[in-house]
N, C-alpha and C positions, 0 to 999 in steps of 0.2 A: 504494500500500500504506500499512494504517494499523499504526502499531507502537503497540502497545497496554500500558499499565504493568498494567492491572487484568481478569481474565477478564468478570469482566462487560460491560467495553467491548464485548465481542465477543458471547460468545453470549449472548443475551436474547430477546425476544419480539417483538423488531422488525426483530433481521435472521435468524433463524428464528419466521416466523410461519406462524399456522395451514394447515395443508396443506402443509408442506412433506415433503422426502423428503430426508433426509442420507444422507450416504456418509460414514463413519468406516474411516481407516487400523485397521488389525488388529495383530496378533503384537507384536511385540517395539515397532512404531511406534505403537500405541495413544496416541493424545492423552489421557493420563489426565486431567489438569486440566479441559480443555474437556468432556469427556466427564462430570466428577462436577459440575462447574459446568451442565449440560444436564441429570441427573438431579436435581440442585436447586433449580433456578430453575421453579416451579410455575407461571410465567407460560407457559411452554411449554405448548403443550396441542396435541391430534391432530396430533400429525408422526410420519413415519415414519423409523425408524434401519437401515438394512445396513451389517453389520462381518462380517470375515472373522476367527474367532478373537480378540475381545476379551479382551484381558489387561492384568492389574495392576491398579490400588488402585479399583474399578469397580463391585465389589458390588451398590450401591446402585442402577446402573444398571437391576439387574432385579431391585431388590424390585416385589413387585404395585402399590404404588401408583406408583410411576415408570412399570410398564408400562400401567398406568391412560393413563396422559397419552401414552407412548410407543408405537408398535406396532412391535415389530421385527422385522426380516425377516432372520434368522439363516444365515446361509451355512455359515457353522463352527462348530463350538459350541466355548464353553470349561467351565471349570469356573460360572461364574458362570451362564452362559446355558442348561445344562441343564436346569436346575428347571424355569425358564421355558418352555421349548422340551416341555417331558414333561409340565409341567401346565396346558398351552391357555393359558397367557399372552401366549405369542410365538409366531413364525409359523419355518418350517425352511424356507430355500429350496433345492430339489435343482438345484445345477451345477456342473459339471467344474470346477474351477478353471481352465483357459485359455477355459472361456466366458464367465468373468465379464465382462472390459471389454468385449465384445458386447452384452453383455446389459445392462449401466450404460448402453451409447451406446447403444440402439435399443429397450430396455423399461422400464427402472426409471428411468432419466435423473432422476437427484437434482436437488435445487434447490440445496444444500448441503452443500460437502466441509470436514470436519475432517480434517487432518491434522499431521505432524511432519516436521520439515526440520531439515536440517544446512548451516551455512552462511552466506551467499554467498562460491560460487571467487570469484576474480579475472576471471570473467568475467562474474561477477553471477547465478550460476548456482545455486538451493539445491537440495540431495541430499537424495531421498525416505528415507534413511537406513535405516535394518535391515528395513523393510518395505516393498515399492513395491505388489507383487499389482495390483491396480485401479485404483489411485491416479491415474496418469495419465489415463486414461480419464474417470473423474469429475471430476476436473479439468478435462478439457476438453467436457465435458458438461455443469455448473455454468457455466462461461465462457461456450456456446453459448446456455444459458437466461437469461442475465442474472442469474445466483444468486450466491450469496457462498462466498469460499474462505476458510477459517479455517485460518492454520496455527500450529503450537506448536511453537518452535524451545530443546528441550531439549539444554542445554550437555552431556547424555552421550551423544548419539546421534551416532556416526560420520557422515563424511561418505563415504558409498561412493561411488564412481564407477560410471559411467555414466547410470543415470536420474537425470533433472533438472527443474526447473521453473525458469522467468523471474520474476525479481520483482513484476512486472504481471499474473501469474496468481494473486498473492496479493492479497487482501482487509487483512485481518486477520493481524496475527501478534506472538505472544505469546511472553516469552521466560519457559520454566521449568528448574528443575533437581533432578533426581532421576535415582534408577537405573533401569534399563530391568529388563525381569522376563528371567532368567534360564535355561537351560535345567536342570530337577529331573534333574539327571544321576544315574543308577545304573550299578552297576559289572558288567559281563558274569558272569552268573552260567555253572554250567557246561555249561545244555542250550543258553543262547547262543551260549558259546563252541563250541558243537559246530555247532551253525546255520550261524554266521560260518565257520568253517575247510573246510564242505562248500562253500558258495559262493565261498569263493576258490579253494579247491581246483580247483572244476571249472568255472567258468566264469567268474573274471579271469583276467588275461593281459595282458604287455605291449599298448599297444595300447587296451586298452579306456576307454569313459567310461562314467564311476558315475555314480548317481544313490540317494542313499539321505538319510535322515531323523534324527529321533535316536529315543535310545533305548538299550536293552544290547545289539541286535544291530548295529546301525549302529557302535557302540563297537565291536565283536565283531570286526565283519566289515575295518573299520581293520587293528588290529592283525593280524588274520590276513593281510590283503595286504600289512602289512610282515613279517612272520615270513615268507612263503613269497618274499619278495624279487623282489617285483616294478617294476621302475623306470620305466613312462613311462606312466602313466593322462592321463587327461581325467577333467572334473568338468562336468557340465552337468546340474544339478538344481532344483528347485525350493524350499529349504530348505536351507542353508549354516549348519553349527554344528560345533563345536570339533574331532568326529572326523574330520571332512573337512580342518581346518587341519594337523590333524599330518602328511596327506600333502602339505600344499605345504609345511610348513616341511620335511620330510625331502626335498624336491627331486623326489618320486617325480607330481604333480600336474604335470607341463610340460606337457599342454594341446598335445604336440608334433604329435596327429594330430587334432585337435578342428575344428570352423567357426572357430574364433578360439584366442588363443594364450593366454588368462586363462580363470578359473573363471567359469561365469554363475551366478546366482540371483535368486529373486522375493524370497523373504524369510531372514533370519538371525538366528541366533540363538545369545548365546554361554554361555557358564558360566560368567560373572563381567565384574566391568566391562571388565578387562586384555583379555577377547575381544574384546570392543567396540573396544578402541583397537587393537586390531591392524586392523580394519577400515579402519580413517580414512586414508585415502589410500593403502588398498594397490591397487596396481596388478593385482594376480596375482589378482583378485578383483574381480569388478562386478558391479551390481542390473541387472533389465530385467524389464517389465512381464510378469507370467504370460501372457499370450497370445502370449508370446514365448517363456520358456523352457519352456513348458507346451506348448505348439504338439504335436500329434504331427509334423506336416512336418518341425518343424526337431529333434524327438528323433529320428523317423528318420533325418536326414544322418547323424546324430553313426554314428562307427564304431564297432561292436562295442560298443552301448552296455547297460550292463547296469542294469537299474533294481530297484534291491532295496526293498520295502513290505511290510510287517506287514497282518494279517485279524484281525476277530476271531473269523471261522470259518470252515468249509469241509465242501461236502459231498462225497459221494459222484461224483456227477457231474462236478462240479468247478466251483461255485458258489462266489463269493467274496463277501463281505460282512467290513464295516472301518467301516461310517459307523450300526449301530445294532445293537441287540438283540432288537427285533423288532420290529411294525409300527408302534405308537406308541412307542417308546424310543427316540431318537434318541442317541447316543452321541458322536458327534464330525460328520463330516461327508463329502460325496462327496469333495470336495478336489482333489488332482490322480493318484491312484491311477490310473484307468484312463487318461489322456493318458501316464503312462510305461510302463505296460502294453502298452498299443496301439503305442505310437513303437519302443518297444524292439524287440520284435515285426518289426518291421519294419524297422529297421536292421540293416545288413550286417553278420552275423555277433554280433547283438546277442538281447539273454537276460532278456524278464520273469521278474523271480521274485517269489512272496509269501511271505516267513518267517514261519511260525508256531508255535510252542512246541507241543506236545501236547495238553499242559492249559491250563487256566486255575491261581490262585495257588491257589483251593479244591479244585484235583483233579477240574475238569469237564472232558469230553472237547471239546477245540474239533473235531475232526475228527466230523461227524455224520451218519447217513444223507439226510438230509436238510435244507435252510436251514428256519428256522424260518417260518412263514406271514404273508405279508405282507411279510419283511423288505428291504429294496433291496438289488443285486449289485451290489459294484463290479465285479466280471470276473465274467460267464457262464460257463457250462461249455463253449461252443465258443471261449473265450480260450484261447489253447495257453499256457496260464502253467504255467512249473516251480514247485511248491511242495516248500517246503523246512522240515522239523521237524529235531529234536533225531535222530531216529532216521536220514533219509537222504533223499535228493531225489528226487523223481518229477518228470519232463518229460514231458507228455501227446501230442507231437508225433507224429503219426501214429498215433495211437493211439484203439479202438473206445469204445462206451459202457463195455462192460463190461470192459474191460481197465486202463481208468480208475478205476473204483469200486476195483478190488485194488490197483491202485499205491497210491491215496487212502487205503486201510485199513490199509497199512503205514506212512503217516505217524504213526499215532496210537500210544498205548502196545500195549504185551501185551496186555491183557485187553481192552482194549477193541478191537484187530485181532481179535482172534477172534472177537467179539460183529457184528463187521461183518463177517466173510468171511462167517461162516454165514448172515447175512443177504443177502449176494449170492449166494452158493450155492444159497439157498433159493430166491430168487423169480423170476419168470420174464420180467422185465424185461432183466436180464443174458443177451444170448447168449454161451452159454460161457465163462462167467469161469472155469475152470480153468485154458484153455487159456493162459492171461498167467501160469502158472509154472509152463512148461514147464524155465526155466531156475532157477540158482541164487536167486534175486528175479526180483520178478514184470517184469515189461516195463516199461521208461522206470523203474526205481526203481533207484537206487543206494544199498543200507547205508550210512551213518556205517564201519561195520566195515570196508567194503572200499576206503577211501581209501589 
């Protein structure tokens, strides 16, 4: 390994040269340095970049003339990489999140990995820090091609435990310091908090392991499994951020019934630096490669495992879509939506849900007769996912086409459940939607009301 005083040492035009294909860490580990040092250095020319969620000071990364010289192969989108991604600059590649290091080791096989490290233990061991995802994989993909590892060992990035690299799997490594980007935390508003309190209501429990993200329902849905006093969860998700720490500092995250006796995650992310250090050698808490916590196999073990994820819409059938707006809008990305969908599903006595608000902030109906044309599903309509609004939960389990469409139309507001029943009422696709509210609410739907 060369320790490097100046970014240039490292990345330049001669140990990324023409034809190469990098792999850059993502989320919260983003190599910013190396990264704006690679959109500057205009000696670079035709290489290709894959990042999973690129964040922080990066911009420039995908102005057009960067992407002139760069071609990137977007997994996740950020705020930065949207433009790009929605105006033919860049390229969207559609995969699971736990396919990714498959898919590093056996189709994309980069020549060269950036990443950020924490570290060396005492056993000479450096810590893929707040974000692992793929990392290892392309690491050892880079290593197998004779390619170069570049790492950037920033003084504020926790040293988490468990995934690790050898110092002889480094190249290159540069030492920066700066803050890591942040989770934009908002405060549960109150069609959230009615979200959050139906889901712990009805389906946490002593017993279960979570899986949820951030956001105001992820917030939400916390506090409501502390309010309703629940004491012995598991945590095994794929995205580890502050709402999830308040249940291991409250003692209620003991991991007592889980595959292991700590929290797992691919990636993390806090609300300030102070999160971060709580990271750095906690024990009650460890990284592993998304093909590991992502795995459906290993979500199914988990007992009772409950996987909570946000849509950005849903139809009648029970189409879900979370990663675009329509056929060419790409929004964010596939990610790991359906491996806890799927895992949950199929763990014992375990409960996909997708939380989704009514509307949108402008008052547009997310609940629609139909997904829009062209757009990708993350869960089909034969996914038996509970979807869960402001008004009350529908679980599709056992349940017909058209029995489906009525629950689905009680998720959305008044006016607009009405504009949908008549529209299942009317057309002759629905066999007998009446028949699903024979009772109080329609079949597999529980009111907000009747908690």
């Amino acid at each position: 390994m060369k320790h490097v005083a100046k970014v240039e040492e490292a990345v330049n035009s001669a140990t990324i040269p023409k034809g190469s294909r990098i792999y850059s860490a993502g989320n919260a580990s983003t190599p910013q340095v190396l990264l704006k040092r690679l959109a500057s250095d205009e000696s670079i020319q035709d290489v290709e970049l894959l990042g999973v969620l690129l964040l922080g000071d990066i911009e420039a990364l995908f102005s057009p003339e960067t992407c002139a010289r760069i071609t990137h192969r977007v997994i996740f989108n950020s705020a930065f990489s949207r433009p790009a991604v929605n105006n033919d600059t860049a390229m969207y590649q559609l995969m699971h999140l736990s396919d990714i290091p498959r898919q590093i080791r056996s189709h994309l096989q980069p020549d060269v990995a950036l990443i950020s490290v924490s570290g060396p233990d005492n056993g000479g061991n450096y810590s893929l820090g707040s974000g692992v995802e793929a990392v290892p994989a392309a690491v050892e993909t880079v290593k197998a091609r004779g390619g170069v590892v570049i790492a950037e060992r920033n003084a504020r990035i926790p040293f988490i435990l468990g995934s690790t690299i050898r110092e002889e799997s480094i190249d290159y490594l540069l030492d920066t310091d700066y803050e890591l980007p942040v989770n934009p935390s908002h405060q549960p508003d109150d069609r959230a908090k009615k979200i959050a309190r139906l889901i712990a209501q009805l389906y946490i429990h002593d017993g279960c392991t979570l899986q949820y993200g951030i956001g105001e329902v992820p917030e939400a849905v916390t506090d409501a499994v502390i309010e309703k006093g629940v004491k012995d969860l598991g945590i095994h998700t794929e995205l580890f951020a502050t709402a999830m720490r308040k249940l291991v500092d409250a003692g209620i995250a003991t991991n007592r019934y889980t595959q292991r006796d700590f929290c797992i995650s691919t990636l993390f992310l806090a609300d300030d630096h102070d999160g971060y250090q709580w990271l750095h050698y906690n024990s009650s808490v460890q990284s592993r490669p998304c093909d590991v916590t992502n795995s459906v196999l290993n979500i199914a073990a988990e007992p009772n495992m409950v996987a909570v994820n946000s849509a950005i819409g849903v139809d009648l059938h029970g189409n879900i879509w979370a990663d675009s707006l329509s056929a060419n809008k790409i929004y964010s990305g596939i990610g790991g939506q359906a491996d806890f969908l799927r895992g949950a599903y199929l763990s014992h006595g375990g409960t996909p849900i997708i939380a989704i608000k009514s509307t949108t902030g402008k008052g547009a109906s997310k609940v629609l007769e139909k997904c829009p044309e062209g757009v990708s599903s993350t869960a089909i309509a034969a996914d038996p996912v509970v979807i869960v609004s402001e008004y009350g939960a529908f679980d599709p389990r056992g349940l017909s086409i058209g029995e489906h469409a009525v629950g689905i139309a009680y998720l959305a507001q008044p006016e607009e459940r009405e504009r949908l029943l008549k529209h299942i009422y009317d057309h002759e696709g629905f066999h007998k939607p009446r028949q699903a509210l024979k009772e109080k609410s329609p079949k597999g739907f529980t009111a907000y009301e009747e908690l």
